[in-house]
N, C-alpha and C positions, 0 to 999 in steps of 0.2 A: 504494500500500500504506500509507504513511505518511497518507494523508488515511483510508481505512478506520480504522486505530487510532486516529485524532484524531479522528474520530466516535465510535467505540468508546465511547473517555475521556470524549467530553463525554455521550454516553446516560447510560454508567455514572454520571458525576457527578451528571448531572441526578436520577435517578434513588436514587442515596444520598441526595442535600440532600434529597429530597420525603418519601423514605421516615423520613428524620430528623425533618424538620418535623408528619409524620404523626405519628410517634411522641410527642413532643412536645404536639404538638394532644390526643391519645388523653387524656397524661395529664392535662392541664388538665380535659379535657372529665370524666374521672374525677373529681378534686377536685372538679366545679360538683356533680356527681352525686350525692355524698357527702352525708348527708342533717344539717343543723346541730341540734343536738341542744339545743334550750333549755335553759340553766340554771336550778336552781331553788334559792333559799336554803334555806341550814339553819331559820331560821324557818318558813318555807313549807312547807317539809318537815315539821315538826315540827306546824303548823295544823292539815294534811291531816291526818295519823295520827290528832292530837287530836279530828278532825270524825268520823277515824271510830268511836274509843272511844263518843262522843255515840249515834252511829249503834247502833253494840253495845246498848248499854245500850236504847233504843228498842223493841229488836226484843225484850228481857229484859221492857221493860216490860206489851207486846204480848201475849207472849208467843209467839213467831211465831219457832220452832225450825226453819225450812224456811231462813228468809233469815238469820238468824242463822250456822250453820251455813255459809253459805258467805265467811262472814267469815276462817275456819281457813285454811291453807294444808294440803297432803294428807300433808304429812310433821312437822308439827307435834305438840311435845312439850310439856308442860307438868306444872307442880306444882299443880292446883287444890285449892282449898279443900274438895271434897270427896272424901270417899273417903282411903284410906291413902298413895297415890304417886303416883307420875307417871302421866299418862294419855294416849294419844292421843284423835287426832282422832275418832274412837268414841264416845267418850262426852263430848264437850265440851260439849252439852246439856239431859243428865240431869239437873242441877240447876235448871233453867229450873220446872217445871210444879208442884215443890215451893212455889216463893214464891205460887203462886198456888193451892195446893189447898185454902185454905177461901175456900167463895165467900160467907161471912159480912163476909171482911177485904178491904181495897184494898193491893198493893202496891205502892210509890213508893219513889225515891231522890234521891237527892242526893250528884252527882259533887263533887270537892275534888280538881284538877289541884295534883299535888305538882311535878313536872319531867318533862322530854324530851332528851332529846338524840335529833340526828341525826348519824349516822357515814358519811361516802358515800350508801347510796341505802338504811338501814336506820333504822329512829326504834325510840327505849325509850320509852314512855309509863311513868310513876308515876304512881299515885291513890289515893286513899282515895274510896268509894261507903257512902253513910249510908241503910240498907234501914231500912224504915218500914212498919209494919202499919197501918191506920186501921179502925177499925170503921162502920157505918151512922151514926153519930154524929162522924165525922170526927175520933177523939177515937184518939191511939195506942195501941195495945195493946200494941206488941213494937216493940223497934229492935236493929237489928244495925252496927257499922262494920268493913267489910272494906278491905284493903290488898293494891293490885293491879297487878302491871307486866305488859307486853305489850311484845313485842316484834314492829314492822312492816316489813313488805319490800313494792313496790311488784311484781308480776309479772303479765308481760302487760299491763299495763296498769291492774291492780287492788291494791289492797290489800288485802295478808293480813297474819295473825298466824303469826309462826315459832315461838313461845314464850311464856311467861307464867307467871306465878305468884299464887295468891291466897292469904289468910291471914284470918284471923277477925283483928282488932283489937283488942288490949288494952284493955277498956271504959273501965279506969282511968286511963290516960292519952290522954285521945281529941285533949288539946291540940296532941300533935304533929304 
């Protein structure tokens, strides 16, 4: 009887240390599993957003309201420069087909990176963008300087814009 229970003990024991060491193994094997998430500086962070601003503007130049457009995130709000308020993503476009509606004039720009900051996984872009009318004669006709922030979140794997604001520029003080 006594050797049946001292078999018993040593199954059982056996059988705890493996299931222990199992357990143990699982959780390692979980930690390898665990996917390392590269870091990315606040710099680099702040590169990307600025590549995409570039990017924006490109598509304004274009005029190419299809790929533009998917620059927006679907819950974004903004204070643009045209119109009386805030707008959503609806109408983020509508001012696109104006800079291009006499086809006598060229429209161009010239971006003026003010600052960025990156907060965790969100960038603020600041700028100034210098709009330029040219006639057939390459000679300007109209200039405009607007002032412009955005705000970028990376999701899914893209970069959007959550927010923004634009403003017509003080002609008077274009130094700033």
């Amino acid at each position: 009887m006594k050797t049946k229970k001292s078999i018993l003990l040593i199954v059982f024991a056996i059988l705890a240390s493996l299931t222990i060491a199992g357990c143990g193994q699982n959780s390692k094997g979980l930690s390898e599993v665990k996917k390392i998430v590269p870091t990315i500086s606040k710099t680099e962070l702040e590169d990307e957003a600025w590549h995409m601003e570039e990017l924006y503007w490109e598509y304004v130049q274009k005029s190419d309201t299809v790929t533009y457009k998917t620059l927006w995130h679907t819950d974004f709000i903004g204070y643009p420069s045209f119109g009386d308020g805030v707008s959503d993503v609806s109408k983020i476009a509508s001012w696109i087909p104006d800079l291009h509606k006499d086809p006598n004039l060229k429209y161009s720009y010239v971006l003026h990176k003010k600052a960025s900051n990156a907060i965790e996984d969100v960038v603020m872009v600041f700028y100034d963008t210098d709009y330029f009318w040219t006639d057939t004669n390459n000679q300007v006709v109209r200039n405009e300087t607007y002032k412009f922030t955005h705000t970028w979140k990376k999701v899914d794997g893209k970069w959007v814009i959550l927010g923004g604001m634009a403003a017509l520029k003080d002609q008077d003080v274009l130094g700033d």
